[in-house]
C-alpha positions in Angstrom: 6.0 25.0 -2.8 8.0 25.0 0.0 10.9 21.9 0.9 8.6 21.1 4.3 5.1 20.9 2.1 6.9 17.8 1.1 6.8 15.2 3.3 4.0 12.7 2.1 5.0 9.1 1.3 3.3 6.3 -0.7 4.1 2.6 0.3 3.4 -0.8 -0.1 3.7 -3.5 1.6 3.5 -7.1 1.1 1.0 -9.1 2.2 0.3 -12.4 3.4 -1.2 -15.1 0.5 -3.6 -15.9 2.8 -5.6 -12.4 2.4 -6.5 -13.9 -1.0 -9.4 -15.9 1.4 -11.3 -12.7 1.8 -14.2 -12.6 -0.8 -13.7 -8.6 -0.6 -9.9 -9.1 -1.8 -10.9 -11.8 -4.3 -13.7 -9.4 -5.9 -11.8 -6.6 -5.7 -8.8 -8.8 -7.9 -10.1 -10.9 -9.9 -7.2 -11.2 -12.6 -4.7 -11.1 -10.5 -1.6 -13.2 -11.1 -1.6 -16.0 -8.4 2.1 -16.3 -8.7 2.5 -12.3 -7.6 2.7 -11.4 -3.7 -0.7 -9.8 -3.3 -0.2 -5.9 -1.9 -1.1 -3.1 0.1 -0.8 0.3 -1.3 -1.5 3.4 0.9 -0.3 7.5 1.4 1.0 8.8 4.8 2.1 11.9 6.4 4.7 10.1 8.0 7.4 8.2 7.0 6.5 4.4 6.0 8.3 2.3 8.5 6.4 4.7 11.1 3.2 3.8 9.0 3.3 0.1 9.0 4.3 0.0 12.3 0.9 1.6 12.9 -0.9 -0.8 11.0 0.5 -3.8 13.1 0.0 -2.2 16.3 -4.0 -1.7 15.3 -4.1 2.2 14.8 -5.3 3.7 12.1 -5.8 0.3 10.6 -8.7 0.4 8.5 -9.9 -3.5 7.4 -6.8 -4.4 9.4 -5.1 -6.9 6.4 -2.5 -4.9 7.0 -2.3 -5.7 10.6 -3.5 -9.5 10.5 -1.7 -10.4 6.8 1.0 -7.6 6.5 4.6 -9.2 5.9 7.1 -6.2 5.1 7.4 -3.0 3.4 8.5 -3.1 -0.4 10.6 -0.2 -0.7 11.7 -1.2 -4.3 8.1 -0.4 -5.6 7.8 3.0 -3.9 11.1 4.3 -2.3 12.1 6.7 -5.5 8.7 8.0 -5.4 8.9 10.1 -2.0 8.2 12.4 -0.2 5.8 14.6 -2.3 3.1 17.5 -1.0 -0.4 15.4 -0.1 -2.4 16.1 -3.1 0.5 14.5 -5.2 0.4 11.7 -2.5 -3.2 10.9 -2.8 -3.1 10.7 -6.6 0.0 8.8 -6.6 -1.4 6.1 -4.2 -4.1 5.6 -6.8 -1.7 5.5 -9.9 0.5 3.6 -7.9 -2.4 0.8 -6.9 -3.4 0.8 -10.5 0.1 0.1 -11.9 0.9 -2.7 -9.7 -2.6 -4.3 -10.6 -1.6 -3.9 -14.4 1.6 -5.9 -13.6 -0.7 -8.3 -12.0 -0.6 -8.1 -8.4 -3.9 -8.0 -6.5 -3.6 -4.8 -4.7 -5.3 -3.1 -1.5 -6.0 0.1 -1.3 -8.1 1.9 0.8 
């Protein structure tokens, strides 16, 4: 695989507590640790600062808790993980959502 196939990027970012509100969020965490920053994990074929800057302007946002609760990227929990080809991406966002939720964050994914 060639060095451009690789330029996919998982990220997280950090959400607002308050996202905990949503019933969807709630169902979708139910043993979360309350003491954990709740999280967004998602793939992108750009770089994640260009991502999350999408999410807050409103494009490409999805259920928009990005946009409305999103607080800042969290680097440490994905940075050593990029880039990779999209395939690798998409199954890494997955792992990656899964992981955090076993350390006990409530986690969004799309």
């Amino acid at each position: 695989m060639s060095e451009p196939d690789f330029h996919h990027h998982v990220y997280v970012v950090e959400l607002d507590p308050a996202v905990r509100d949503f019933r969807r969020f709630q169902a979708a965490n139910p043993d979360a640790d309350l003491a954990l920053p709740p999280l967004y994990v998602g793939m992108t074929g750009t770089s994640p600062e260009e991502r999350f800057a999408q999410h807050r302007d409103g494009r490409k946002a999805g259920r928009g808790f990005v946009k409305r609760y999103g607080v800042r990227l969290r680097p440490d929990l994905y940075a050593h993980l990029n880039p990779m080809p999209f395939d690798a991406a998409a199954e890494m966002e997955r792992d990656l959502a899964e992981d955090l939720r076993q350390k006990g964050h409530a986690v969004w994914q799309k």
